[in-house]
TORKOL-4160 file (C-alpha; in steps of 0.2 Angstrom, whole numbers, padded with zeros to 4 digits, m for minus):
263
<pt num="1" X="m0195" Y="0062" Z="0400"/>
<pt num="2" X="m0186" Y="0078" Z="0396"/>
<pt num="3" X="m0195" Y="0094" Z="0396"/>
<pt num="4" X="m0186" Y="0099" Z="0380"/>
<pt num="5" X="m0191" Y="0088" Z="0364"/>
<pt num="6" X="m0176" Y="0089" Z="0354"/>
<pt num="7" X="m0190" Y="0087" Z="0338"/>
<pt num="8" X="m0198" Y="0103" Z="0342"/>
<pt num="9" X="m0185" Y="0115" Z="0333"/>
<pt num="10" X="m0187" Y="0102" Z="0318"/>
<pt num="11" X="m0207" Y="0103" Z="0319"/>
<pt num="12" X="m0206" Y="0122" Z="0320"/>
<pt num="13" X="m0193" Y="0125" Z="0302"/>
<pt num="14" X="m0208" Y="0113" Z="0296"/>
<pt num="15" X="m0223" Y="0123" Z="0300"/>
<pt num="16" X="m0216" Y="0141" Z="0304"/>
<pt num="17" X="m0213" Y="0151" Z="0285"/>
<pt num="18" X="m0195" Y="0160" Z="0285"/>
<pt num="19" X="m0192" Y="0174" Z="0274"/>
<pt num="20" X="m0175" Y="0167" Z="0269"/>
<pt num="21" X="m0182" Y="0152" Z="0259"/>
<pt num="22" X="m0188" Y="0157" Z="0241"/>
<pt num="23" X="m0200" Y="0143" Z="0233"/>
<pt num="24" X="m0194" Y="0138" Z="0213"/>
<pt num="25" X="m0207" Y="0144" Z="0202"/>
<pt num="26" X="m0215" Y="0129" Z="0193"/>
<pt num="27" X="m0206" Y="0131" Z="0176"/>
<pt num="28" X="m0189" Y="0128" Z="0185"/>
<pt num="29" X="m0194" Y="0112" Z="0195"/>
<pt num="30" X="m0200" Y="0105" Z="0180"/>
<pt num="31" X="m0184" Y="0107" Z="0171"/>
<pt num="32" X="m0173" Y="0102" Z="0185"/>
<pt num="33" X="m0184" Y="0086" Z="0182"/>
<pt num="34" X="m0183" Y="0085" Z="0165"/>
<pt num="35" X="m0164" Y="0086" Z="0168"/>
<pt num="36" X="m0163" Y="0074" Z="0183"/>
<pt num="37" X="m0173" Y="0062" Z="0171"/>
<pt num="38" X="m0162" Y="0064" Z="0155"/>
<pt num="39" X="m0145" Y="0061" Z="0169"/>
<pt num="40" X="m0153" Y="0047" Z="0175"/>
<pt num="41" X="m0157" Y="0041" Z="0158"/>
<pt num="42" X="m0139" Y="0043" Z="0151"/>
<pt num="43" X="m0131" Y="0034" Z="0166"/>
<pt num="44" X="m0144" Y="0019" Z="0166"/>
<pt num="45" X="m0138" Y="0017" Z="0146"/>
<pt num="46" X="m0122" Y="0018" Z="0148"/>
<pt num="47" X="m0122" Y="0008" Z="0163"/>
<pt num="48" X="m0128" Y="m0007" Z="0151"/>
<pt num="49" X="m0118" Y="m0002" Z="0139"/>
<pt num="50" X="m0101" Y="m0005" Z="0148"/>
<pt num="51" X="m0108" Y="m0020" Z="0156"/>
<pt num="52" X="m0108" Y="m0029" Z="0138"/>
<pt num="53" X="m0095" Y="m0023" Z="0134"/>
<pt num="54" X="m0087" Y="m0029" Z="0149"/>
<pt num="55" X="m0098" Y="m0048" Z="0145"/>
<pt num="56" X="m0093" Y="m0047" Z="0124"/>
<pt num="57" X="m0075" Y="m0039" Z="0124"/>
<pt num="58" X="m0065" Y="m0043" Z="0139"/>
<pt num="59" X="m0055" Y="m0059" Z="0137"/>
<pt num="60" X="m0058" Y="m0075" Z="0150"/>
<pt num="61" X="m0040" Y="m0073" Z="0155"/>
<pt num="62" X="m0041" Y="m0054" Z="0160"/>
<pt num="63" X="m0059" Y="m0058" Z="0171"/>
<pt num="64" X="m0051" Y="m0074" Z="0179"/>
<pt num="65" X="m0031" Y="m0073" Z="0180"/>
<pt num="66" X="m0021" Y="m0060" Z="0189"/>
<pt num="67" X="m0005" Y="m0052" Z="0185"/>
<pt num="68" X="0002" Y="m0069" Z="0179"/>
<pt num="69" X="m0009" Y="m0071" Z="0167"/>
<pt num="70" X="m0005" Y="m0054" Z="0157"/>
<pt num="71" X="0008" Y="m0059" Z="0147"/>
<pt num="72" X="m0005" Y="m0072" Z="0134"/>
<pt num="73" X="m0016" Y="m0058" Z="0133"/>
<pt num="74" X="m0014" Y="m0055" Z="0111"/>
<pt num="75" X="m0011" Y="m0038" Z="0108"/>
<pt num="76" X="m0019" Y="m0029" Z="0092"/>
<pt num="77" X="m0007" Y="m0023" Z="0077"/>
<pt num="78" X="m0012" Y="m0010" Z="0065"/>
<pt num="79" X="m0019" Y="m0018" Z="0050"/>
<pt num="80" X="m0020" Y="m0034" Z="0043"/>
<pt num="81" X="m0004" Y="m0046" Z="0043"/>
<pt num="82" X="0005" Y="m0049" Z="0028"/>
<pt num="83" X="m0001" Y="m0067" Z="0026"/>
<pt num="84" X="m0017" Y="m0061" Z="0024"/>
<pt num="85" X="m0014" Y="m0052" Z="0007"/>
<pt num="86" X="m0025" Y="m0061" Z="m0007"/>
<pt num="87" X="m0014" Y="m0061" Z="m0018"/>
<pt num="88" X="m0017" Y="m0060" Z="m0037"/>
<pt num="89" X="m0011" Y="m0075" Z="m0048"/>
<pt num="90" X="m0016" Y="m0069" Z="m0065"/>
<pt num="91" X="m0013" Y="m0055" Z="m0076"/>
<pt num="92" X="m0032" Y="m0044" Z="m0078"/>
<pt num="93" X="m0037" Y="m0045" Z="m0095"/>
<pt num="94" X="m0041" Y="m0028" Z="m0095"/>
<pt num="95" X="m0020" Y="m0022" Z="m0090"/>
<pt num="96" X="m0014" Y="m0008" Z="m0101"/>
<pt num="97" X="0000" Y="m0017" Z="m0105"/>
<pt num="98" X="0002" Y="m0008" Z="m0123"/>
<pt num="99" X="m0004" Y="0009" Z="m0116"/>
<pt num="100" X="0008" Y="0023" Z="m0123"/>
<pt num="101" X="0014" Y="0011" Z="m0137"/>
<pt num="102" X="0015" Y="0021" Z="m0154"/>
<pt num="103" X="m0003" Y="0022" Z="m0164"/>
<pt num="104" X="0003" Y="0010" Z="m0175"/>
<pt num="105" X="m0002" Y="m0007" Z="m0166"/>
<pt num="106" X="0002" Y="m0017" Z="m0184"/>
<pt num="107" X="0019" Y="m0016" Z="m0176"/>
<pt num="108" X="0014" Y="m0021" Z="m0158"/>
<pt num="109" X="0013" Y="m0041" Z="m0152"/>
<pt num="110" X="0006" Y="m0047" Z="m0138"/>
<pt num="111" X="0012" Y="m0064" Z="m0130"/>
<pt num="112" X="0005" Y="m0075" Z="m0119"/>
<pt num="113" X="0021" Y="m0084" Z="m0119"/>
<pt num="114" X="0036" Y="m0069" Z="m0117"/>
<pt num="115" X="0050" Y="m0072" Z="m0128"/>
<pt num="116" X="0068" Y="m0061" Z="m0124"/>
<pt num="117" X="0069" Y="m0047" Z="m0133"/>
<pt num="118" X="0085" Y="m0039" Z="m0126"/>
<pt num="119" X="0099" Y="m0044" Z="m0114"/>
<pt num="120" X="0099" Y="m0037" Z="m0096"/>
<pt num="121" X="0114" Y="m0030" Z="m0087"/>
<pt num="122" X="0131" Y="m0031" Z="m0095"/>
<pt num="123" X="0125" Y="m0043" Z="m0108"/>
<pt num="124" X="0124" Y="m0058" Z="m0098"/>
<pt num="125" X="0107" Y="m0064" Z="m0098"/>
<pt num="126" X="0090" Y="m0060" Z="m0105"/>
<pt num="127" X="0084" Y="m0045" Z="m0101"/>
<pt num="128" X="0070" Y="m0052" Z="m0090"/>
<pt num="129" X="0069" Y="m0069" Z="m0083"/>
<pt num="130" X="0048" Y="m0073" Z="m0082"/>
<pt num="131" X="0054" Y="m0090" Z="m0077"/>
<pt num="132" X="0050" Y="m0090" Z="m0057"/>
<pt num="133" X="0032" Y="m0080" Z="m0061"/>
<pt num="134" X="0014" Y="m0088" Z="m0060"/>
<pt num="135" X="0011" Y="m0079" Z="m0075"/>
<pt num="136" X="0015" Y="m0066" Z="m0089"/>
<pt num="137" X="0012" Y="m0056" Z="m0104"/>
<pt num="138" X="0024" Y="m0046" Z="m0114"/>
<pt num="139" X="0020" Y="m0034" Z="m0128"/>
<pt num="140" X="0032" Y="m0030" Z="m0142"/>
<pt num="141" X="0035" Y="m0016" Z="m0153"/>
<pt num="142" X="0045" Y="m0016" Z="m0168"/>
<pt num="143" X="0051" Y="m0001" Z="m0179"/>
<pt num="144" X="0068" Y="m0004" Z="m0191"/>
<pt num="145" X="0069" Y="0015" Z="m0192"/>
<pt num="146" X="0066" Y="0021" Z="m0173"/>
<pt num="147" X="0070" Y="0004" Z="m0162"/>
<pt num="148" X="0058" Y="m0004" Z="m0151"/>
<pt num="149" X="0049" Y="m0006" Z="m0134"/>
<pt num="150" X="0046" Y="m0020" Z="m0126"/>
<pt num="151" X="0035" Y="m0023" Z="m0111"/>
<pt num="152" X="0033" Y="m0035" Z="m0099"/>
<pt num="153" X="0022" Y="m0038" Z="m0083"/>
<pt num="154" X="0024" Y="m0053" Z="m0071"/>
<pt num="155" X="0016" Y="m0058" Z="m0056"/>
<pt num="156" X="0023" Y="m0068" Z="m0043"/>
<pt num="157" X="0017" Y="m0080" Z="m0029"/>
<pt num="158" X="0017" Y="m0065" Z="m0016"/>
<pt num="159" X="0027" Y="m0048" Z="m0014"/>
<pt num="160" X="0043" Y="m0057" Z="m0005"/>
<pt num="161" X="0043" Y="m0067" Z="m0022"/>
<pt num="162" X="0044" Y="m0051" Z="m0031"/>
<pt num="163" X="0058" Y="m0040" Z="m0021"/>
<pt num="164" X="0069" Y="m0056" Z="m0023"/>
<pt num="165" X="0067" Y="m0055" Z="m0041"/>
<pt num="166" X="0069" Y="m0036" Z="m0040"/>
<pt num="167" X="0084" Y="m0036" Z="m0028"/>
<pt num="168" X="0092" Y="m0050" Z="m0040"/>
<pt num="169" X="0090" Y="m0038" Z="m0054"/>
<pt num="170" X="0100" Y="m0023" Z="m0046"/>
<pt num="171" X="0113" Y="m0036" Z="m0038"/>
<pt num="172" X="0118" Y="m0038" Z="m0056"/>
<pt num="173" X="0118" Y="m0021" Z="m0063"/>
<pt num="174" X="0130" Y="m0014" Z="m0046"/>
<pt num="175" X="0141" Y="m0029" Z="m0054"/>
<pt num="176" X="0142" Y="m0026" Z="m0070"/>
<pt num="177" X="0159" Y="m0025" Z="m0079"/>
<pt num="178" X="0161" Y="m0017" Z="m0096"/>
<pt num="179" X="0163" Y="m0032" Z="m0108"/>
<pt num="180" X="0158" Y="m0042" Z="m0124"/>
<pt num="181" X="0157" Y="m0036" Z="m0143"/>
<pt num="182" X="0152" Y="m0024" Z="m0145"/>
<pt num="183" X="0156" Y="m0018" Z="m0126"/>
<pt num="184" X="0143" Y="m0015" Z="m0116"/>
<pt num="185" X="0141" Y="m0006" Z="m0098"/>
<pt num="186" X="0128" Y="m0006" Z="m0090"/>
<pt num="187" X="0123" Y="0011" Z="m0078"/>
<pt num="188" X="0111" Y="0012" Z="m0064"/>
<pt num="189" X="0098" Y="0027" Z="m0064"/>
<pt num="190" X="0088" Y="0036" Z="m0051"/>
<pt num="191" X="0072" Y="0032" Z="m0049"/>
<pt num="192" X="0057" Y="0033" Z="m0038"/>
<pt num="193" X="0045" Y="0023" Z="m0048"/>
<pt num="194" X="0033" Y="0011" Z="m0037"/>
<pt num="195" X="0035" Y="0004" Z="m0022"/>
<pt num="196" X="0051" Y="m0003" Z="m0027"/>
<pt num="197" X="0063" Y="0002" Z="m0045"/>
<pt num="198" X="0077" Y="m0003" Z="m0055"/>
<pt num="199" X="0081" Y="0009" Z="m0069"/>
<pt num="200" X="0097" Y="0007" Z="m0078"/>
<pt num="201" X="0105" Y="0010" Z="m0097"/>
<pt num="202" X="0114" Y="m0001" Z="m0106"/>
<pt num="203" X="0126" Y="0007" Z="m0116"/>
<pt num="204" X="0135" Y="m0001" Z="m0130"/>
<pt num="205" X="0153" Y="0008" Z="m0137"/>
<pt num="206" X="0144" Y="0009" Z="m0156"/>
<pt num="207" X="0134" Y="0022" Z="m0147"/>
<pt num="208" X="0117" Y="0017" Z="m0144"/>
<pt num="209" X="0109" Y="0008" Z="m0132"/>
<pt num="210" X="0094" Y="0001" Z="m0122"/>
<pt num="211" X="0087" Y="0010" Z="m0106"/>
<pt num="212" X="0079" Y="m0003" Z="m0093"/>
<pt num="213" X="0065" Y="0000" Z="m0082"/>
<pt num="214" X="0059" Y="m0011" Z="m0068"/>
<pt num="215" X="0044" Y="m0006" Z="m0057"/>
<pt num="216" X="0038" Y="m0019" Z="m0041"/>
<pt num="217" X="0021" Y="m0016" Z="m0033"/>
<pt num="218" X="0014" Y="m0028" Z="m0022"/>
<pt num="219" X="0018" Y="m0047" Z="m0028"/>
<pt num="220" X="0019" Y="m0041" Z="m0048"/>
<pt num="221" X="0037" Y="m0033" Z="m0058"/>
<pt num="222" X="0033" Y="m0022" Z="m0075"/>
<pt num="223" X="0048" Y="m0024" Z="m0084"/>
<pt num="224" X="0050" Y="m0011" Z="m0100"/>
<pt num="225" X="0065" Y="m0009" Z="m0113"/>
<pt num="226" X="0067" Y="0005" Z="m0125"/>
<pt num="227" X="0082" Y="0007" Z="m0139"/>
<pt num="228" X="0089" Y="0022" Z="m0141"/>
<pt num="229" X="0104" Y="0032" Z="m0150"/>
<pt num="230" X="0116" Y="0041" Z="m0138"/>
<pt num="231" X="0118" Y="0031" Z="m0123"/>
<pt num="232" X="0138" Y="0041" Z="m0121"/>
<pt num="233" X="0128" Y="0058" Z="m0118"/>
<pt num="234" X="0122" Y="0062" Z="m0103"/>
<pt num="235" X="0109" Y="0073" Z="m0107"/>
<pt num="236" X="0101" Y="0061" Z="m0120"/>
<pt num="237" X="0101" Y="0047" Z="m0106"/>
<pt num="238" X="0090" Y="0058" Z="m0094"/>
<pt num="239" X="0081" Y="0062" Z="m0107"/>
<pt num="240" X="0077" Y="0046" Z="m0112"/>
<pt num="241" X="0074" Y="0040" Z="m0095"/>
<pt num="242" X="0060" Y="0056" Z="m0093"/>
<pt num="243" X="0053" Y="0047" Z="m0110"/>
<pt num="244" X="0051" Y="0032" Z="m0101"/>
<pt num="245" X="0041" Y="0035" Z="m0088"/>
<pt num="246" X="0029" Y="0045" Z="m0097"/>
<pt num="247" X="0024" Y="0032" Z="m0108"/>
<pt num="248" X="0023" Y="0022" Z="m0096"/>
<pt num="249" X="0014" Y="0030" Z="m0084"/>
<pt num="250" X="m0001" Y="0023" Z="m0086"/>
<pt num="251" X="0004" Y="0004" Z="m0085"/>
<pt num="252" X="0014" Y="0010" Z="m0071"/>
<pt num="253" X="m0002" Y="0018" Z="m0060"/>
<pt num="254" X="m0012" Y="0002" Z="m0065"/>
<pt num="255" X="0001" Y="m0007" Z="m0056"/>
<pt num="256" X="m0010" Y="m0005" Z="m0039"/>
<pt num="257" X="m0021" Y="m0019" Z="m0043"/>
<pt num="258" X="m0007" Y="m0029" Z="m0038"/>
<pt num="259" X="m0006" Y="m0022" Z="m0019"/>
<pt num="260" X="m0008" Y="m0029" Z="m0004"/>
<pt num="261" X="m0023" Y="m0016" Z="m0005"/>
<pt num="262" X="m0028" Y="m0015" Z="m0021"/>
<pt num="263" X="m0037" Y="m0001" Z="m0031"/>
């Protein structure tokens, strides 16, 4: 056996005090404990927490295939799809179709069953064609002195319905040529109304004229009409236009319940 016991240097740190080593008091072991405890803690729980997420979330194709099998993973898109809009079929009974209308509703109609009140683009055809909509309702204002106003809001079988119908509208008023008696032109406006718009005059040579105004959102169209005097000027055109949108602004914002999200 050797003389020397390789322990005995070992035995001797054990049992011999040095006056390098500095014992913790009691408060700071405890908290190092406490703090060992809470780490410990905090791993164990998200230890488990990852392992079901690995169990719940993690497709069979990603734990069994390789590299291969990448490509039939589905990826996420943002939002739903478009074919999982719930349309609306119907018009709410509660629209404000008439909203802005003058005070005197003695004048105002509202039909179930719209009924052309003016001709659209050029003079070629009714103003608005409900035809291709699920359903409609149109509210007319008369006045012998001051015009009228006609409103009309349609809803579609989804929103692809509804830009065609829209799109089909503009088509014809970028076509237009001046014709008929008396002649009639028809302008396009500028406008931002909605998601989509169509906002155009037609302007006859006896000097007045109707302004059109078409709004789109979601799978729905409100379609309005308004006569006025001075179609040739400008100035009276904008004017008209600013008119418009005012009165209908309302009907315009309720619009929304239409949406692929609606309010």
């Amino acid at each position: 056996m050797p003389e020397h016991d390789p322990f005995d240097s070992l035995k001797a740190t054990m049992t011999t005090p040095r006056s390098d080593l500095h014992p913790l008091p009691a408060t700071e072991v405890r908290r190092r404990g406490d703090r060992l405890r809470r780490r410990n803690t905090a791993l164990a729980v998200a230890g488990g927490t990852v392992a079901a997420m690995t169990a719940v979330g993690v497709p069979l194709a990603l734990t069994q295939g390789g590299d291969a099998d990448r490509d039939s993973v589905p990826i996420a898109t943002d939002g739903p799809s478009p074919d999982a809009a719930q349309w609306r079929t119907e018009v709410p009974e509660d629209f404000p179709l008439t909203a802005g209308f003058p005070a005197d509703q003695s004048r105002t109609q509202v039909l179930e069953d719209p009924q052309a009140q003016t001709v659209g683009p050029c003079a070629t055809a009714p103003a608005w064609d409900v035809s291709g909509a699920l359903d409609s309702l149109q509210a007319v204002y008369t006045d012998p002195s001051e015009g009228g106003l006609d409103r009309t809001v349609s809803v579609y079988e989804d929103d692809l319905a509804a830009v065609a119908a829209m799109e089909g509208l503009r088509t014809e008023v970028e076509s237009c040529r001046p014709q008929g008696q008396p002649r009639v032109s028809a302008e396009l406006l500028v406008s931002d109304l909605g998601e989509q718009s169509v906002v155009f005059v037609n302007g006859y040579d006896t000097g007045g004229g109707f302004l059109h105004q078409a709004v789109r959102v979601g799978n729905a169209v409100l379609y309005s009409t308004a006569y006025f005097n001075g179609a040739g000027d400008p100035a009276v055109v904008e004017q008209t236009r600013e008119l418009e949108q005012q009165r209908s602004s309302q009907a315009v914002s309720a619009m929304c319940v239409f949406s692929a999200d609606p309010c």
